[in-house]
C-alpha positions as CSV (number, residue, x, y, z in Angstrom):
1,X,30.8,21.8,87.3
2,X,28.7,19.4,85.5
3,X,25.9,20.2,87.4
4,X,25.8,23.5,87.2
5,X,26.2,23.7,83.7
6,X,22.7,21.5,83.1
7,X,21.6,23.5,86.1
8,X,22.2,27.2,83.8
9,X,21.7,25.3,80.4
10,X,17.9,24.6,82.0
11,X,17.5,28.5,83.3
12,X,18.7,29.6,79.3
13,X,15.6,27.3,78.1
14,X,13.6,28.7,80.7
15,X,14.5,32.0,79.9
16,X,14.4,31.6,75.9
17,X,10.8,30.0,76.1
18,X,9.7,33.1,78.3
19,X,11.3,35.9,76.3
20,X,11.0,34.6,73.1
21,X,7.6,35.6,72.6
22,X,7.2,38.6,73.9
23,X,9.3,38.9,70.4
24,X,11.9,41.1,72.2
25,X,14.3,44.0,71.1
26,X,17.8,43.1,71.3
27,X,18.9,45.4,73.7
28,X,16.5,43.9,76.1
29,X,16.8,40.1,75.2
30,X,20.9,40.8,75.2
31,X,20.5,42.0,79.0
32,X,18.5,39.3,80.4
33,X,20.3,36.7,78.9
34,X,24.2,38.7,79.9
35,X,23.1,38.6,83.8
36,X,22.2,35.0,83.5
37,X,25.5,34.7,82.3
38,X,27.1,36.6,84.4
39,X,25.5,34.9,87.5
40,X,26.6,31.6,85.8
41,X,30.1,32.5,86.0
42,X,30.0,33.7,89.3
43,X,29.2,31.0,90.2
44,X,31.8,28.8,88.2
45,X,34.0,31.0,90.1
46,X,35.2,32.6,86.9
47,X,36.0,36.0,86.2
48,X,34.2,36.6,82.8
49,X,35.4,40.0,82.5
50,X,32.5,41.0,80.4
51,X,32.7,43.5,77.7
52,X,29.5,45.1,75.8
53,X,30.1,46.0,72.5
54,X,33.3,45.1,71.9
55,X,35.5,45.3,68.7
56,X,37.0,42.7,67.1
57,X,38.9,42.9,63.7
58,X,37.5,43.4,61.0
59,X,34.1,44.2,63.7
60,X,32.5,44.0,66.5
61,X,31.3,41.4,69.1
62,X,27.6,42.2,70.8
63,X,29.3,40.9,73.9
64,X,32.6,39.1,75.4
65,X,32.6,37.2,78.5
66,X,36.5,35.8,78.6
67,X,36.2,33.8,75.8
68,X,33.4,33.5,75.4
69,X,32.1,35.8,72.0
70,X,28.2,36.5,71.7
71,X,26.6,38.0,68.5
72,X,23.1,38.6,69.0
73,X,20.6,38.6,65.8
74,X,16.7,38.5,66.0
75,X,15.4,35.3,64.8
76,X,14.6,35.0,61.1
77,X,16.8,37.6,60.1
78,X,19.3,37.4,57.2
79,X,21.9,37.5,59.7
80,X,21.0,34.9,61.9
81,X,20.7,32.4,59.6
């Protein structure tokens, strides 16, 4: 499991470097980056049951993959700081 964790930690700096500046929306930066998630827990042989937009009280969660809670921001936003 090790392994496979650098193995997808290396693909999500891979993929960060190459989105990154193409200074992507977050519709399309969250979709890249949820199928490289989802292929990582495929293969972890984990059902992430991802969920897209996803309340949570008081709000709501850009996505949900078990756990696993995502909230996208752009960088250099108020809110992602």
């Amino acid at each position: 499991m090790q392994n496979l964790v650098k193995q997808y930690a290396e693909k999500l700096d891979s993929l960060l470097h190459e989105l990154l500046p193409q200074n992507p929306n977050e519709a399309d930066f969250r979709q890249r980056v949820d199928t490289l998630l989802q292929q990582f827990c495929t293969e972890a042989g984990s059902n992430p049951l991802p969920h897209m937009e996803y309340f949570l009280a008081p709000s709501r969660a850009d996505a949900v993959f078990n756990r696993f809670v995502i909230e996208y921001e752009r960088p250099g936003t108020s809110e992602a700081l």
